[in-house]
C-alpha positions as CSV (number, residue, x, y, z in Angstrom):
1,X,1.6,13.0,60.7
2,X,4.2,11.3,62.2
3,X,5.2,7.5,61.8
4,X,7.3,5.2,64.3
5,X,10.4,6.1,62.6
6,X,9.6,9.7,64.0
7,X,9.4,10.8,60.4
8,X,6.8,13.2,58.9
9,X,4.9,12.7,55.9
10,X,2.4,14.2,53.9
11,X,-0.4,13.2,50.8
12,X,-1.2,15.3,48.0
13,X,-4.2,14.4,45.8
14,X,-4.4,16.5,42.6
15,X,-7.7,15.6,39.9
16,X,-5.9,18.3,37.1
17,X,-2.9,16.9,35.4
18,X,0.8,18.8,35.2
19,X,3.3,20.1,37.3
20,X,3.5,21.4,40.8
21,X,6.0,22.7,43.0
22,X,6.2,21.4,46.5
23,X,7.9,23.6,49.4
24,X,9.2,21.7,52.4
25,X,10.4,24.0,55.0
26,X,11.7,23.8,58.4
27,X,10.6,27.4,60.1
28,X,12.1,29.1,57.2
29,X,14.6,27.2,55.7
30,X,14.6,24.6,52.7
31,X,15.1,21.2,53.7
32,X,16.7,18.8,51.1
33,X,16.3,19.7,47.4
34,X,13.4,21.8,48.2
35,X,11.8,23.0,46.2
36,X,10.1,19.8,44.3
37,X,8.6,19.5,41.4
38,X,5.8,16.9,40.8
39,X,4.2,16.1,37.7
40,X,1.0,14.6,38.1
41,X,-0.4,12.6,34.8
42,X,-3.8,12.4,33.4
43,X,-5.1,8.8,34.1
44,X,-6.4,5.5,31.6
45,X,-8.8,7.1,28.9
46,X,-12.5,6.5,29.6
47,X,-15.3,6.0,26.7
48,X,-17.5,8.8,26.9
49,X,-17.8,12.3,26.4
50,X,-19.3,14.5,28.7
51,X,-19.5,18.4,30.1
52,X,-16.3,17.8,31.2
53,X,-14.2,16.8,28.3
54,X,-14.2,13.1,29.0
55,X,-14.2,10.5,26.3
56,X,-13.2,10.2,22.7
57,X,-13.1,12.3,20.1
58,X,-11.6,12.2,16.6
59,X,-10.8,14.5,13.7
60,X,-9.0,14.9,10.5
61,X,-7.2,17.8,8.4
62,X,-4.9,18.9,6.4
63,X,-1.7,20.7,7.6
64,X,-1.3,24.1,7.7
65,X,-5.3,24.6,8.1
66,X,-7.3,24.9,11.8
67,X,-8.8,21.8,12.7
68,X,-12.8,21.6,13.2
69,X,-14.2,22.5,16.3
70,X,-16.2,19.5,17.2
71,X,-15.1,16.5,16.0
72,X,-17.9,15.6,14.3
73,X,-16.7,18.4,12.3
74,X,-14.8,15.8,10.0
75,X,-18.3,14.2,8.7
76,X,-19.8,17.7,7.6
77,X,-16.8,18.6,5.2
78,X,-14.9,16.1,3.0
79,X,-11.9,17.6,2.5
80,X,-9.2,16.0,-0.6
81,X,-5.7,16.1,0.7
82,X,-3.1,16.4,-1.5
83,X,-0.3,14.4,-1.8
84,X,2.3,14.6,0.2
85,X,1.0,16.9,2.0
86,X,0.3,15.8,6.2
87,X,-2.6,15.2,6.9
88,X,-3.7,15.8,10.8
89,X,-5.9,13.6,12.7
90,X,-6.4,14.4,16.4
91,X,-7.5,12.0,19.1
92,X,-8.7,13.6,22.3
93,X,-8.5,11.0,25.0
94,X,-9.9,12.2,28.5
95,X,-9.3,10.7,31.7
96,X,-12.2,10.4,34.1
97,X,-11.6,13.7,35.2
98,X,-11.2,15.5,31.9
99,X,-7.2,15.7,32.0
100,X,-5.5,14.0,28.9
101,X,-5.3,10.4,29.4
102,X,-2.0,9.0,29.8
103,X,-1.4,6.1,26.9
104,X,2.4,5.0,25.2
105,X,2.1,6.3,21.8
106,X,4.4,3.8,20.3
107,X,2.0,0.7,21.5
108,X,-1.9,1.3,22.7
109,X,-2.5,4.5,19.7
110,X,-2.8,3.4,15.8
111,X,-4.4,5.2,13.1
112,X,-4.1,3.6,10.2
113,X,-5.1,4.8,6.4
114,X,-6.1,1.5,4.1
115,X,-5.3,2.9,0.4
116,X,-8.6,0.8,-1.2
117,X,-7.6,-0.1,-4.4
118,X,-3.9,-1.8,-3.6
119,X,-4.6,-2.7,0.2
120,X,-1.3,-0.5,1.0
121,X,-1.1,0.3,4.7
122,X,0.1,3.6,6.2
123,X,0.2,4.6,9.6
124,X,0.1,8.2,11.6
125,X,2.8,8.9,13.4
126,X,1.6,9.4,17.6
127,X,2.2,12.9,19.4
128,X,0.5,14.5,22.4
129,X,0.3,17.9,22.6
130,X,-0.5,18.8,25.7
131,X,-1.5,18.0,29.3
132,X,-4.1,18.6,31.9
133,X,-7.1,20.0,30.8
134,X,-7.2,22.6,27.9
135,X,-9.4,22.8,24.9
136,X,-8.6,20.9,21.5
137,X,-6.8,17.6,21.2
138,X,-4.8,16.0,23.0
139,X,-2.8,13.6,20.9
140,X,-2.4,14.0,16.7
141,X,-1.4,11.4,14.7
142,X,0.2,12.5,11.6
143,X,0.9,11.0,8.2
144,X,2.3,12.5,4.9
145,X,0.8,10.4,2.0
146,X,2.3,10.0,-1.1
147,X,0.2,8.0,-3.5
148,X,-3.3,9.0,-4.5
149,X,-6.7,7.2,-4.3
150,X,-9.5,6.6,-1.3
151,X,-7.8,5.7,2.0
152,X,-10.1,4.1,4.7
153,X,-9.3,5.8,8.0
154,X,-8.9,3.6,11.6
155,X,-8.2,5.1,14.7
156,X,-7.6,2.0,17.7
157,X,-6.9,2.4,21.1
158,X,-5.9,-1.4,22.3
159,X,-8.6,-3.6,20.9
160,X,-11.1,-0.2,21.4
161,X,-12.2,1.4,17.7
162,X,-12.2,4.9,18.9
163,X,-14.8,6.9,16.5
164,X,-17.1,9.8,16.8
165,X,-20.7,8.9,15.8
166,X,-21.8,11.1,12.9
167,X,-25.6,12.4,15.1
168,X,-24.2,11.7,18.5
169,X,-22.5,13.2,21.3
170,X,-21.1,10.0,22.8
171,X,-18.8,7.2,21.3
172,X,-19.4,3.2,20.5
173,X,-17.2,0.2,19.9
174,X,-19.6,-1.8,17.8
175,X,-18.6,-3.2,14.3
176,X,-21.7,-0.8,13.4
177,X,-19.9,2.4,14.5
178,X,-16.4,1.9,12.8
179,X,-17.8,3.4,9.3
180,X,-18.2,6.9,10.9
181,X,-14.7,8.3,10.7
182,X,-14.4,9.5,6.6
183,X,-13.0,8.2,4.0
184,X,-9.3,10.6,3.0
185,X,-9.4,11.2,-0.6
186,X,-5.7,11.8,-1.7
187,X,-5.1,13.9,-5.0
188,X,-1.8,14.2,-7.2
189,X,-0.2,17.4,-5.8
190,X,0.7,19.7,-9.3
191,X,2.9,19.1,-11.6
192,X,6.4,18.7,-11.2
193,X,8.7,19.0,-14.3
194,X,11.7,16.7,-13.0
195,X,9.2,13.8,-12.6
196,X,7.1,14.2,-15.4
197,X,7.5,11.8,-18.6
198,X,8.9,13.3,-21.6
199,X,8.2,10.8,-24.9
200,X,7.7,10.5,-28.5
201,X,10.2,10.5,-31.3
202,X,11.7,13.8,-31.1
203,X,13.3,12.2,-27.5
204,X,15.6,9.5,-30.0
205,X,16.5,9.7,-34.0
206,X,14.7,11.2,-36.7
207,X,15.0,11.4,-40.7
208,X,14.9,14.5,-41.9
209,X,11.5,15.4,-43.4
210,X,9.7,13.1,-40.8
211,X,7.0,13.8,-38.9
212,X,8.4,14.0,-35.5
213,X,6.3,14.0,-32.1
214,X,7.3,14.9,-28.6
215,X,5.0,14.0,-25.7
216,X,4.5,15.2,-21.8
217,X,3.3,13.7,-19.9
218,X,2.5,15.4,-16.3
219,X,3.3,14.0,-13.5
220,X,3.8,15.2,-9.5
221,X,6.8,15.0,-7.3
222,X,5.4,11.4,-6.3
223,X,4.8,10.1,-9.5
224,X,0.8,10.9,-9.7
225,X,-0.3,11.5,-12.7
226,X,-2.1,15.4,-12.1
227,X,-5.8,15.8,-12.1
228,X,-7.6,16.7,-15.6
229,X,-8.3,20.2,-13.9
230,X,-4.5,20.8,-13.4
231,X,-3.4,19.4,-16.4
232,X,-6.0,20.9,-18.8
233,X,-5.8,24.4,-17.0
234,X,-2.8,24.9,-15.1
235,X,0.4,23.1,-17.1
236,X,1.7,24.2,-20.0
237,X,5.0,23.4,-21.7
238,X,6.6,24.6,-24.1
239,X,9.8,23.3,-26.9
240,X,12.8,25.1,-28.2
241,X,15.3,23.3,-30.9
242,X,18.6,24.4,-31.3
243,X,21.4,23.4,-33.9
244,X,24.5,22.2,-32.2
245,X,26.0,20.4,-35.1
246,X,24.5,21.1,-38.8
247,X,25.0,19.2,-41.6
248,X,23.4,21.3,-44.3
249,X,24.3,24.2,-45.4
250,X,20.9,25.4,-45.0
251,X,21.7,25.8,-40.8
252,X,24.2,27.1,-38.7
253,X,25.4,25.7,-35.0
254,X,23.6,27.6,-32.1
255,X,20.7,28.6,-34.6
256,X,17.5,28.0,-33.1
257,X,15.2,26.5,-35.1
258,X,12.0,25.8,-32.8
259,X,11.3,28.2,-30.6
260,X,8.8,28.6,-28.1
261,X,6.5,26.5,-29.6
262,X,3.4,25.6,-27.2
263,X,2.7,22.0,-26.6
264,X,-1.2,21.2,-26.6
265,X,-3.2,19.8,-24.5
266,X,-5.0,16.3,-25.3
267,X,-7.9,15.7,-23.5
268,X,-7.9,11.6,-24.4
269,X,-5.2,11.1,-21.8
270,X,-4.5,14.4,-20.3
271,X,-1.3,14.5,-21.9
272,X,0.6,17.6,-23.7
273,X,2.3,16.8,-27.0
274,X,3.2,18.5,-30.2
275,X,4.2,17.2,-34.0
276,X,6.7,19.0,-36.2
277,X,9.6,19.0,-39.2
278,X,13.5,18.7,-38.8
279,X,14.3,19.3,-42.7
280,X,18.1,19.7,-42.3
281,X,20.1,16.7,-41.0
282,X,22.6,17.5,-38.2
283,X,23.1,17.3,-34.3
284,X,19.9,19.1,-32.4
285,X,19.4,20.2,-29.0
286,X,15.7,19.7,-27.6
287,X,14.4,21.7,-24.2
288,X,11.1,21.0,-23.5
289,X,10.2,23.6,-20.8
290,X,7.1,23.9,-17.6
291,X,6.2,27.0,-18.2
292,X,3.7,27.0,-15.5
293,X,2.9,26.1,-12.5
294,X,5.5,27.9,-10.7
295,X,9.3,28.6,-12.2
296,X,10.0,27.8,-15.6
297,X,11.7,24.0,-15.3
298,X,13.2,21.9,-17.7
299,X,11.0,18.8,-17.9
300,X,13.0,15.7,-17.2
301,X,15.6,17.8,-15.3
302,X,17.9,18.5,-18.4
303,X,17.8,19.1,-22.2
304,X,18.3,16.3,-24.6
305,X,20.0,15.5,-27.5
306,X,18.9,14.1,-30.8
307,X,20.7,13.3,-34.6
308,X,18.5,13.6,-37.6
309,X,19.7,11.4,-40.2
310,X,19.9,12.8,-44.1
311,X,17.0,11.6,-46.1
312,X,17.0,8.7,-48.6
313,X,18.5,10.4,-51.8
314,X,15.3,10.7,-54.7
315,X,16.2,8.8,-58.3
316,X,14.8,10.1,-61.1
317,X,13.0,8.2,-63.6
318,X,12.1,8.4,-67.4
319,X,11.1,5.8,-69.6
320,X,13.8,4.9,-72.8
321,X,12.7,4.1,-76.0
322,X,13.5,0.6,-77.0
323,X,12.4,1.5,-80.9
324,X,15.6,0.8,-83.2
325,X,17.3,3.7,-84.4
């Protein structure tokens, strides 16, 4: 068509979302910056799912694993993440015509995991993934969580609670319908030497002769104490004491006096700890080792040091006669 300027126009009207290229020719030659490209963008979500992909839908995982295929999927199979670790959560919002809707992830998206015990807030960091109108999600929200315990899971859009009914193909907005999206249990990832606690007696001064104790006590790269299955089945530590600086004849420096010995595990507190003997005063070196999981670590990142102080010296006594002589 042509206007009263003389000048030529044209519409376009496009229901799949993404890019196009638009030719303008005159007979055979380009005009302007010819060819154009024009990216079309999915419009304002809508609150239903149907045939077409419209609507709603939600879904959690864990990194590194495929998410479900429905999402209702996440209701079927609880799934413990482990700390640290991201966890995925995908929110497939569908324009009226089944393209990815077009939302600012910084403002109208929040999913949000309530830790239950402390009230501590995180929230998932916004990405979309894709436009127009493939299969899967089109936004996921992801959040690495460091501190274990039962998170309650949120997803918003605005003032809309966005949720996928547990027995339903459509979604709701109703107080009623918030519960459906699964609680995330976190668990302590395994053990990390660096972190873990290293305590007892053996870690200051000792008397020679003393019963002395050492103490581990494991701990992952966050600070969570391990789970009893890790700890009971999985860690194990071991002690080596060497003499750096004897004073008794009865050792020499660099002689290794402990060695190997395996720490045991105590189911009370799921804690590793062992008791032994120093009976020669001197300098000592302790290096209380991870032997497993993974590489053989030092726990507490380094060896320490400890002095064992010379016993009290033992009088004798005998009873004197006090008859005259």
């Amino acid at each position: 068509p042509v206007n009263s300027l003389r000048e030529r126009y044209f519409s376009l009207a496009r229901t799949v979302a993404g890019k196009y290229e638009v030719t303008v020719k005159l007979f055979n030659d380009q005009l302007g910056l010819s060819p154009y490209v024009l990216s079309i963008a999915g419009g304002p979500p809508v609150n239903h799912l149907g045939a077409g992909r419209k609507g709603l839908a939600t879904a959690a995982y864990p990194n590194g694993t495929s998410g479900p295929a429905r999402g209702d999927a996440l209701a079927a199979a609880k799934v413990n993440y482990i700390a640290g670790t991201p966890i995925l959560f995908d929110i497939d919002l569908r324009d009226a015509y089944g393209n990815v809707a077009s939302i600012d992830t910084e403002t109208d998206l929040l999913v949000k995991y309530k830790r239950q015990s402390s009230g501590e807030v995180v929230t998932g960091t916004i990405a979309q993934r894709f436009v127009g109108q493939k299969a899967g999600a089109g936004y996921t929200a992801t959040v690495p969580i460091a501190r274990i315990g039962t998170y309650g899971v949120t997803a918003q859009l605005g003032a809309v609670s966005i949720c996928l009914p547990l027995n339903a193909t459509a979604n709701y907005t109703s107080e009623q319908a918030r519960v459906c999206i699964s609680d995330a249990d976190v668990v302590a990832a395994q053990a990390d030497a660096a972190t873990s606690l290293l305590q007892g007696s053996g870690t200051e001064g000792a008397t020679a002769g003393d019963r002395i104790s050492l103490r581990v006590v494991p701990l992952d790269a966050f600070g969570n104490v391990i789970t009893e299955e890790q700890s009971r089945y999985v860690a194990r530590y071991t002690v080596n004491i060497t003499s750096t600086a004897p004073a008794s004849d009865n050792v020499t420096a660099g002689q290794v006096v402990l060695a190997d010995s395996v720490l045991r595990y105590v189911l009370l507190d799921d804690s590793h700890d062992i008791t032994y003997e120093l009976p020669a005063a001197g300098a000592y070196t302790v290096a209380v080792t991870q032997a497993a999981p993974g590489a053989p670590r030092l726990v507490g990142g380094a060896a320490i040091n400890m002095t064992v102080s010379p016993a009290a010296a033992a009088v004798a006594r005998r009873p004197m006669s006090t008859e005259a002589a």
